[in-house]
C-alpha positions in Angstrom: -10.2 17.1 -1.6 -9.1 13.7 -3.1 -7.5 11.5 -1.0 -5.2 9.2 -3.0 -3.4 5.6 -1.3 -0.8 3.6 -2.6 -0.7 -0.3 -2.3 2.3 -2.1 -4.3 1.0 -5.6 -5.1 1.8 -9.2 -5.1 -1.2 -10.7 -7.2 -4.1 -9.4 -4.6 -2.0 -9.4 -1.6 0.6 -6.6 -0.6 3.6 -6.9 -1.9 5.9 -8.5 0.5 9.1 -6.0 -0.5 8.8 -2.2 -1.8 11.9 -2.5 -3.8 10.8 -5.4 -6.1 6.9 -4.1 -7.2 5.7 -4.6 -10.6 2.3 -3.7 -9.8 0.5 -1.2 -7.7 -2.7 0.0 -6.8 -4.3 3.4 -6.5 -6.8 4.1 -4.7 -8.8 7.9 -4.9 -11.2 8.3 -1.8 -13.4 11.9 -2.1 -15.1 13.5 0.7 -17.9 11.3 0.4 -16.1 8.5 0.7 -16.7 7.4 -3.0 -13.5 5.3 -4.2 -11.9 5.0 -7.6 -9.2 2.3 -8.0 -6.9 1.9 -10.9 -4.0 -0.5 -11.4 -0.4 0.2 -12.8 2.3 -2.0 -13.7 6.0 -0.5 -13.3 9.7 -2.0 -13.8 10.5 -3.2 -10.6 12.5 -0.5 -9.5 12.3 1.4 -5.9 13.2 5.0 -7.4 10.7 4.8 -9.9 8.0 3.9 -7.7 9.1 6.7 -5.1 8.9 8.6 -8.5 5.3 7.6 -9.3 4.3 8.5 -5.6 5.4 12.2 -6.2 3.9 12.6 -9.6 0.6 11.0 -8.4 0.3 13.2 -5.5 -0.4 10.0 -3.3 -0.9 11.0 0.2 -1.0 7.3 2.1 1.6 4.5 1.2 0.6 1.2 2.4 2.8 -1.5 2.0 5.4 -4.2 3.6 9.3 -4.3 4.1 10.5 -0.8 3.1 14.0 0.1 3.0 15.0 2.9 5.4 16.3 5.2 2.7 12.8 5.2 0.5 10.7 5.2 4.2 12.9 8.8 5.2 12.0 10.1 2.0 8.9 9.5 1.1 8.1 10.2 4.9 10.3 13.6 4.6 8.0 14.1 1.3 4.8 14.4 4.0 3.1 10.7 2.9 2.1 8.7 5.3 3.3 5.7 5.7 2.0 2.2 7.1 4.7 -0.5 6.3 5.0 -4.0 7.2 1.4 -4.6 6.5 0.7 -8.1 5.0 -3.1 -9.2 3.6 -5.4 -9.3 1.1 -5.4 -5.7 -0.5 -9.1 -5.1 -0.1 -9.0 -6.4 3.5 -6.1 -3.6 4.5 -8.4 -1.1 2.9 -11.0 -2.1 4.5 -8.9 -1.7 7.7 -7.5 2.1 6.8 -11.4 3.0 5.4 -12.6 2.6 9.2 -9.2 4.1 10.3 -7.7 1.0 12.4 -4.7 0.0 10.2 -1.2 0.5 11.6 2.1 -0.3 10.6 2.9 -3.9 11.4 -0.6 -5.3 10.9 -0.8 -8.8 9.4 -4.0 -9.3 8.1 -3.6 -12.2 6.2 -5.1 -15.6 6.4 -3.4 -18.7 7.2 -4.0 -22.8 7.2 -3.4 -24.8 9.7 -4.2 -28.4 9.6 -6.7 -27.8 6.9 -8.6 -24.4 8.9 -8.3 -21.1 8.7 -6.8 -18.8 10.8 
């Protein structure tokens, strides 16, 4: 069995709001842990993204703000869900791969008085 994430992206972060995507990432993990990624750009539209998750048989969303409304259905639709997550998309996979991502995470980096933090 495939298992098959959804990041919505802001250049090669995650996208800061669900509803204004133009550009996601799939991600297919098999058994062995072998990963496939492709990219897809969409009109920034919510619906049609919700759309793209059904059709695509997507079984993880990870992404940040969601609005309620697309959260209860796509949760009602049985995917899970990790929202409010902000980083570097390989980072956050990194992070779900060894199964320690949760909702709320922010995983990105920040400068402060020239270091990072």
């Amino acid at each position: 069995m495939m298992h098959k994430i959804i990041i919505p992206l802001y250049m090669d972060d995650v996208a800061p709001r669900f509803d204004l995507v133009t550009e996601v990432l799939i991600i297919m993990v098999s058994k062995d842990n072998s990963v496939e990624k492709k990219a897809m750009v969409l009109p920034r539209s919510a619906e049609k993204l919700c759309h793209l998750i059904i059709l695509e048989n997507i079984n993880t969303l990870i992404c940040g703000a969601i609005e309620d409304e697309y959260y209860q259905f796509l949760a009602w639709k049985k995917i899970t869900i990790f929202d409010a997550v902000s980083g570097a998309w390989p980072v956050v996979f990194e992070k779900w791969m060894d199964k320690s991502l949760t909702s709320g995470d922010i995983l990105s980096q920040r400068q402060i008085e020239g270091k990072n933090v």
